[in-house]
C-alpha positions, 0 to 999 in steps of 0.5 A: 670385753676390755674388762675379760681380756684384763682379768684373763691376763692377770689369771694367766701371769698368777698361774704362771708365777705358781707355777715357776714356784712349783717347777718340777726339780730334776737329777740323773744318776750314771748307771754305768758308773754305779754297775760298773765301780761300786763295790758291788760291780767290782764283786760282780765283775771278779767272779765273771771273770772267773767263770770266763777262766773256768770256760776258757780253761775247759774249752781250750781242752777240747780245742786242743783235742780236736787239734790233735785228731785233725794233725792225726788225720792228716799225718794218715791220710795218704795211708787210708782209704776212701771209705776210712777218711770219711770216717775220720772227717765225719769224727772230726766234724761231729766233734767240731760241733760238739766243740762249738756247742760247748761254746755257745753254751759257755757264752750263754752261762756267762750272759745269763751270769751278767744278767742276773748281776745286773738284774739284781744290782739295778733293783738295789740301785733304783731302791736307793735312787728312790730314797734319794730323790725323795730326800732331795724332793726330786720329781724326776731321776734320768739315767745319765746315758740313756736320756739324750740328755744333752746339758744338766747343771752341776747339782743335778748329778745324784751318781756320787750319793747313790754311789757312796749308799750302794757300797755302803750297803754292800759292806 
């Protein structure tokens, strides 16, 4: 019994040895970072804002109209009619929404234009983290924020090396 104890122990401290030799190496990459300052990021990002401007620019327009017709309305109010104030107020509702329509349909084209940036920048990104990690014999790659990661050592940090081959990519 003595003898089974023993060899289990020293099968136990021979596993544990290879298996401190052959502990996984890990990193993690500041995606933030990466969408929001590379090249890339800094493209995407001037042409969002201007579409915004674009979006803005059309919808102060109209904004500016409906303004207009309720100061018009309420210059002539005291000279209409029930029945023509109720039409003026059904104009100028239908108008309101027509307005707010024009704008959940800007926020939505502007959304979708972030998402497809995103979408297209987080696939070039990964393709670049792959090729690093497996160059530095990596096991695992965590996304800096989104992990908990609460303590990484210095050298665990890969944003700068995919940072640098993503703007080179983008030249």
């Amino acid at each position: 019994m003595k003898k089974f104890a023993l060899l289990f122990s020293f099968i136990a401290l021979l596993h544990g040895t290879a298996a401190a030799a052959e502990a996984p190496t890990m990193g993690y990459v500041d995606l933030r970072k990466l969408l929001v300052e590379s090249k890339v990021g800094q493209k995407n990002k001037a042409e969002l804002d201007k579409l915004i401007k674009e979006k803005e620019k059309a919808l102060t327009s109209e904004e500016g109209k409906l303004q207009s017709i309720q100061r018009a309305f309420q210059k002539d109010m005291l000279l209409m009619t029930d029945d023509q104030k109720q039409a003026k107020q059904k104009e100028f509702q239908e108008k309101a929404e027509a307005y707010q329509k024009l704008v959940n349909e800007a926020k939505q084209a502007v959304g979708k234009k972030d998402n497809e940036f995103a979408s297209q920048s987080l696939a070039e990104i990964k393709k670049i983290i792959a090729v690093v990690a497996k160059e530095m014999k990596l096991s695992l790659v965590l996304e800096a924020s989104e992990s908990g990661m609460l303590y990484a050592e210095d050298g665990m940090d890969l944003t700068q090396k995919v940072f640098e081959r993503y703007d080179a990519k983008a030249k």
